[in-house]
Structures are given as structure tokens and as C-alpha cells.
C-alpha positions, 0 to 999 in steps of 0.5 A, spaced: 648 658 354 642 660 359 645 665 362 649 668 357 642 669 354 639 672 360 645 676 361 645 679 353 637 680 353 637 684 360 644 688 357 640 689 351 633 692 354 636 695 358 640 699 353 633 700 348 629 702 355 635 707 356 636 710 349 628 709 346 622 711 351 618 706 346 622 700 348 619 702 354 622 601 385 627 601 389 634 602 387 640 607 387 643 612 383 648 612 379 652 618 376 656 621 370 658 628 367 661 634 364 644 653 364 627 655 361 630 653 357 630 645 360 624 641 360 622 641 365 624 636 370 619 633 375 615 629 371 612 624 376 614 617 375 612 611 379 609 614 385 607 607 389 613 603 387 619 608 384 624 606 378 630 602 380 636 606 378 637 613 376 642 615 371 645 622 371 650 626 366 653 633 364 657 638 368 659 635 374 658 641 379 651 643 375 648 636 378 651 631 373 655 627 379 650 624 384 656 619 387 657 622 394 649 620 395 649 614 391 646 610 396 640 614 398 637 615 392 632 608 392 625 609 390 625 616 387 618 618 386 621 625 382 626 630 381 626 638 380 632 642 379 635 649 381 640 652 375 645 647 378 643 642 383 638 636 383 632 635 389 630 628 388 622 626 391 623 619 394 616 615 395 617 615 402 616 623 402 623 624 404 628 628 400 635 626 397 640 633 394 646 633 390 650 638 385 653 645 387 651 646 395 650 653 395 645 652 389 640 647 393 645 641 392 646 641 400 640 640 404 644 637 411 641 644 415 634 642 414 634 634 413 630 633 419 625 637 417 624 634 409 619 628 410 613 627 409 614 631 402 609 632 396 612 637 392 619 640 390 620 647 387 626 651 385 628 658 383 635 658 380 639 657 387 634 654 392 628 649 393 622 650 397 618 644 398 610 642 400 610 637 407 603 633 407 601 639 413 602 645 407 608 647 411 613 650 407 621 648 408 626 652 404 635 650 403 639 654 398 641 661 396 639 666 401 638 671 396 633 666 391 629 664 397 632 658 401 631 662 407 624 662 409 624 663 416 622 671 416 614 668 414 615 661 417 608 662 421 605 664 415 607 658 412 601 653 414 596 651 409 599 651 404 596 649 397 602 650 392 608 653 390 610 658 385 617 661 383 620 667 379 627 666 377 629 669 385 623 669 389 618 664 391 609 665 392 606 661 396 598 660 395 594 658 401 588 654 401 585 661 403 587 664 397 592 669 400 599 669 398 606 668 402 612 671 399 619 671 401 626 671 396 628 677 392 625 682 394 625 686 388 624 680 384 617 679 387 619 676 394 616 682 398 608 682 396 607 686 401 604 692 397 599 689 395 598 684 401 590 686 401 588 685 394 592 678 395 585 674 396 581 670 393 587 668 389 586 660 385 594 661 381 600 664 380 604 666 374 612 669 374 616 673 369 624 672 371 622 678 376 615 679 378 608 675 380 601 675 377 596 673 381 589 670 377 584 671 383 577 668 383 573 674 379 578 674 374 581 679 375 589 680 377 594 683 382 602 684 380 608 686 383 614 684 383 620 688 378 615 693 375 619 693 369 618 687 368 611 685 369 611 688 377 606 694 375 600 692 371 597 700 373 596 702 365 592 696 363 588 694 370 582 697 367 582 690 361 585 686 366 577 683 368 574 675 365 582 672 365 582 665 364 590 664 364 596 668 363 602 666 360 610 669 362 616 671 358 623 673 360 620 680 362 612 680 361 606 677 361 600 676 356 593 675 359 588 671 356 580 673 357 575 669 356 572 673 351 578 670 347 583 677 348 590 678 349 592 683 355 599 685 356 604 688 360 611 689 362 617 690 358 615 693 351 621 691 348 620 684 351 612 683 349 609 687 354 606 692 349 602 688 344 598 694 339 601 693 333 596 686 333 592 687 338 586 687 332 588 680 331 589 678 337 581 675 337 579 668 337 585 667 342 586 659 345 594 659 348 599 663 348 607 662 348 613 665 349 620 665 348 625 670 352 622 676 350 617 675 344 610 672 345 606 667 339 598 667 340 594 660 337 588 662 335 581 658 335 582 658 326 589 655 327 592 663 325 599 665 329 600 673 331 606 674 334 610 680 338 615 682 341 622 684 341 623 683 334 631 684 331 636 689 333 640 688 325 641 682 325 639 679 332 632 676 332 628 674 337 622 671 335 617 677 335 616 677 327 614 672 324 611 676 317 615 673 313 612 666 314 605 669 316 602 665 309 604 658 312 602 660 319 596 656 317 592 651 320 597 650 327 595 646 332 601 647 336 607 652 338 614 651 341 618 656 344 627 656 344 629 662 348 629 666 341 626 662 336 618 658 335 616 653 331 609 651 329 607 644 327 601 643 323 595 639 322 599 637 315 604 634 319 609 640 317 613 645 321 614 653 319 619 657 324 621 664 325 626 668 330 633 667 331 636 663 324 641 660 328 637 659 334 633 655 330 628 659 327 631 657 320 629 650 318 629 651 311 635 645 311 631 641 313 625 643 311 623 636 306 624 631 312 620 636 317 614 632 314 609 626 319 612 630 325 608 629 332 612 634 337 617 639 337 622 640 343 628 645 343 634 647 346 635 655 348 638 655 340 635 649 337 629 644 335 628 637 335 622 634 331 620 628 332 616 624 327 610 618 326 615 614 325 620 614 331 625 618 328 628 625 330 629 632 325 634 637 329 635 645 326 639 650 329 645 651 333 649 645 331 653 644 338 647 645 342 643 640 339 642 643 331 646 638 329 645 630 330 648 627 324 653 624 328 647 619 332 643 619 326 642 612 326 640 610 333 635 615 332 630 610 331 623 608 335 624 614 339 618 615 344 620 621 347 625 627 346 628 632 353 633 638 353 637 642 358 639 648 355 644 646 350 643 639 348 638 633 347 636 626 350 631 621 345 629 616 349 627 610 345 622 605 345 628 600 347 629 603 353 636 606 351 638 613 350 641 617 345 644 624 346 648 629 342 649 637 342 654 640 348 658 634 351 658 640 358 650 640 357 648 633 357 650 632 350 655 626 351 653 620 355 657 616 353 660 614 360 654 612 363 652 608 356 651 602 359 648 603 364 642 607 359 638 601 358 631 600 360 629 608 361 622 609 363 623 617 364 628 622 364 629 629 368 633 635 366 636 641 370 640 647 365 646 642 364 645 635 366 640 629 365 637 624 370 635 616 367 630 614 371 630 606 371 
């Protein structure tokens, strides 16, 4: 579903750009199974202990078949995930892969040299990780950044590391900033290698960088169209505290509360149609190709791709303008948000039947404290341990058929096409496509005294 959307929103600006100038513990793992917006997989368990056993489902060669290295995944720390491979964090820095082996599913090339690892990143085909001396090691698809030997000496001193959907940014503890991947999606920084200092963090659309230096002001490169080239608005580009990325732009937050943006126009690089409401700006969101600003008064303004007949993305939100009140939170599908206010209530917008028509269950939307989503559909979670889904029925909309075993859920997870609900029990509960994790009725009963779930675009991981 991820990439069909991908490829549809890439089709369809391209189209509008082409035609309109405006658009301008110990333990082992075990597996079962069948691609953001995932939740994002990574969430550290345990450090000093790891869990004792992991549980993985979904489709097969996208990671949800872990058998071939069942008996080295004890004492996992964390899990990240490229489109279709897992990189598991073992608490003794070393590092387990499984899943499609061209995509990061195969590290055997470089085994020797994952130790002493704190941290794991992936593009869409590659893993780069962070050793404890800030070297950089990097397996996977060539082209998506698995192959790091061109800036290896650069290498050193790393702080973190940040990816694009083909390329990786390396920030050092200098402030200067190693690229390498995709060069035209942000893996040469070579252009702008000099104004590459002072830099404290890094933001990527699916094809561009932005770098927030020290002053506040921000350098860009990368896929010009799709946020590489901030030329026309640099002259705003001063006092920025954060910056938020879409499909193909970005948003700038100042610190005077004013929102900047660049890139695509059709997917939210041009906000002047409300640029006189974007004051009092707290955070901003994004879906694929639409941005949603909170405002300090609990107000929402929105912009971006808007509908193309009757496909919509989430850049219109006029109709709902008078509930959008008193919001203390936003969520982002690929074409859909939903904004949860201090009332407990949840106004939506966007593609109807990605989630953005909620009227169908608009009398039970009420008590809700988080909201999480699918590419195409919602999932709330309310005060009382229950759970309300919307949208597109097969991945995710409709949970009727486990209705009942939602119940004291404490924790909601998505991939792209289905969700999982973690109950205070510790089971777990599933719906949406069989093929993105919906089903995991072949691992039940090993699903029992979960603490924590990771997820690539199509499978889940349990962590016991």
C-alpha cells in the first residue's frame, strides 16, 4: 500500500507540475507470516536486560519470518526496519538481520564489524549503524546507502545519523555533515559542503535534506523539487527551532511562531494561501503531501495538496474548520489527519476512505486519549481500554471481527496496512491485511506477556 501510494502521489505531481506551473532478558525469537506510514520500529526495550523472547509476523520475505536466525536473536535491546528487512540491537552491541537480503536482511559482508553498536537506521534497502567510537557501518542496497566506503574516512566522529527514503546524513560531533546513497536524493552534499557547519540536526523529505544549524538558519539540498532547493524562501529561513518533512517538502518553524516552507507546491511547499494564520504555531504535521499546524489557541490550519475530483489528501480541512477547536493533538495517515480534542472528541478530514470520514463512528470517538494510523485508516484508543477504527476496512478500518478482545489496550502499532493492540494482559490482538500483519493467528499462543512491539511496512515484532 505504501508504495502504491508513493507511486500514485510521484505520478500524480508529477502530472500537476508538467501541466500546471502553480503546482510548481535473554531469550530467542520466534517467527511467523504472510509497506511512514509504520510506527516507527525502534522503540528501546530494556537496555540492561533485553526481553526473552520475540515474536514476528507478516509477510514472510518483508521480515516476518525470522526462523533462519532464530538462535541468535537473545537479549535484544531494539529493532529497526528498512521497507522490507529487520536489524535487531542486542544488548551486547551486536547486531542480528533477517528478512529480503538485498534490502539489509543480509549483513554477513559486514558481521565482523557490527559490535559495539548503539544505534540502527534504515533508508528503504539499507541499514547504517552508529559503534560506540562514532564509526559508521553500512550493508544493503548500494543504491539506498548500503554502501558507505566512498566517505569511510569521513566517517569518524559521528553524533547521529538521519535517512531520506535512499540516502543517509551523517551529523558529526563537529557539526559538519557526511552524506552517501542516492546522490539526487540527497546522498552528494557536496554543493553545499562549506555552509555544512555549526549544524545541531537533520530533517529529509523522501529526497532531500534540510540541516537546522546552530544560528538557525538552514541549508537544503538534495532533490530541488522536493525540498533540495530553499533559494526563494532563505531570506525567512532565520530563528527556526524545528522543521517538519512531508513526501516532498518541508515546513519551518521559527521561533516567532511563523511557519516557512519549501518544495513541492502541490505537496505543501507553497503555504500562502494561510500564511496570515499560520501565527502562534506550536508543531506542525504532515501527511504525504499536506501539512496540519497546531496553534498555540488550539486552532488547526492546513495546506497542501488538496483534492484532484475526488481523491483527496488532506490539505483542506475547511469543511471541519468550526470543530477544529481546542485540539491538543494531531495524527497524520498518508492522506487523512485526525485531530483529538481536550474534550476527548476527534474531528477528521482528508481522503474519506483514508480515514478522514469518521462520521461512522463519530458517537463512539468520545474519552479518546491517542490516535494512531495505517497508510489509510485510524485507530483511537480510549480511557477505558477500548479501541475505535475508521477507514479503509481491509487495512485496519474495520476491527469488528476482534472487537471483543479489545479490551484494556494500553498500547496501539501499525505498519502500513494493519494494527496490532497490546493489552494490559500482555496479548496481543490484530486486524487489518493478513499480508501486513493483520493476522497473527500462527504465533497466538506465543503472543502472551508482550511488553513492547516493533513494526517494519509489513510485519510485526513482539517483544517478550
Amino acid at each position: 500500500m505504501g508504495r502504491a501510494v508513493a507511486r500514485l502521489v510521484e505520478a500524480s505531481l508529477g502530472l500537476c507540475m508538467m501541466m500546471l506551473a502553480a503546482c510548481g532478558s535473554a531469550g530467542t525469537l520466534l517467527t511467523q507470516g504472510g509497506p511512514p506510514r509504520a510506527t516507527p520500529a525502534g522503540v528501546p526495550a530494556d537496555a540492561s536486560r533485553g526481553y526473552r523472547e520475540t515474536v514476528t509476523w507478516g509477510d514472510p520475505p518483508g521480515g516476518g519470518d525470522s526462523s533462519a536466525v532464530a538462535g541468535q536473536l537473545v537479549n535484544i535491546q531494539q529493532i529497526h526496519a528498512t521497507d522490507v528487512a529487520f536489524a535487531a540491537l542486542r544488548t551486547d552491541g551486536s547486531v542480528v538481520t533477517w528478512g529480503e537480503p538485498a534490502w539489509g536482511g543480509d549483513s554477513s559482508a559486514v558481521a565482523s564489524r557490527l559490535v559495539g553498536v548503539t544505534a540502527i537506521h534504515a533508508t528503504r534497502g539499507a541499514f547504517a549503524v552508529l559503534r560506540e567510537d562514532g564509526s559508521v557501518v553500512s550493508w544493503g542496497e548500494p543504491a539506498y546507502g548500503g554502501d558507505s566506503r566512498a566517505v569511510a574516512g569521513q566517517l569518524v566522529r559521528v553524533r547521529e545519523i538521519h535517512a531520506a527514503r535512499d540516502a543517509f546524513a551523517a551529523l558529526r560531533e563537529d557539526g559538519t555533515v557526511v552524506t552517501w546513497g542516492d546522490a539526487d536524493c540527497g546522498g552528494d552534499s557536496r554543493s553545499v559542503a562549506h555552509r555544512l557547519v555549526h549544524v545541531k540536526k537533520l530533517y529529509a523529505t523522501r529526497c532531500a535534506f534540510a540541516a537546522l544549524r546552530g544560528d538557525g538558519t538552514v541549508v537544503t539540498w538534495g532533490e530541488a523539487r522536493w525540498g533540495g532547493d530553499s533559494s526563494a524562501v532563505a531570506g525567512q529561513l532565520v530563528a527556526v527551532r524545528h522543521i517538519q518533512a512531508a513526501f516532498f517538502a518541508f515546513a519551518a518553524l521559527r521561533e516567532d511562531g511563523r511557519v516557512v516552507t519549501w518544495g513541492a507546491v502541490a505537496g505543501g511547499g507553497d503555504s500562502a494561501a494561510v500564511a496570515d494564520q499560520l501565527v502562534g504555531v506550536k508543531e506542525i504535521h504532515a501527511a504525504d503531501v499536506a501539512f496540519a499546524a497546531l496553534r498555540e489557541d488550539g486552532r488547526v490550519v492546513t495546506w497542501g495538496w488538496m483534492c484532484w475530483g475526488q481523491l483527496c489528501w488532506g490539505g483542506d480541512s475547511s469543511a471541519v474548520a468550526d470543530r477544529l477547536v481546542d485540539v491538543t493533538g494531531l495524527r497524520a495517515a498518508a492522506s487523512a489527519f485526525a485531530a483529538l480534542r481536550r474534550d476527548g472528541t476527534v474531528v477528521t478530514w482528508g481522503s474519506a476512505k483514508g480515514g478522514g470520514d469518521s462520521s461512522g463512528v463519530a458517537g463512539r470517538l468520545v474519552d479518546v486519549k491517542a490516535i494512531h494510523a495505517t497508510d489509510v485508516a485510524f485507530a483511537a484508543l480510549r480511557g477505558d481500554g477500548t479501541v475505535v477504527t475508521w477507514g479503509a476496512p481491509d487495512h485496519g478500518g474495520d476491527s469488528r471481527a476482534v472487537a471483543r478482545e479489545l479490551v484494556a489496550v494500553t498500547g496501539l502499532y501499525a505498519t502500513t496496512g494493519a494494527f496490532a493492540a497490546l493489552r494490559a494482559d500482555g496479548r496481543v490482538v490484530t486486524w487489518g491485511a493478513p499480508d501486513y500483519g493483520g493476522d497473527s493467528s500462527g504465533v497466538a499462543d506465543r503472543l502472551v506477556d508482550v511488553k513492547t512491539i516493533y513494526t517494519a511496512k509489513r510485519a510485526f515484532a513482539a517483544v517478550r
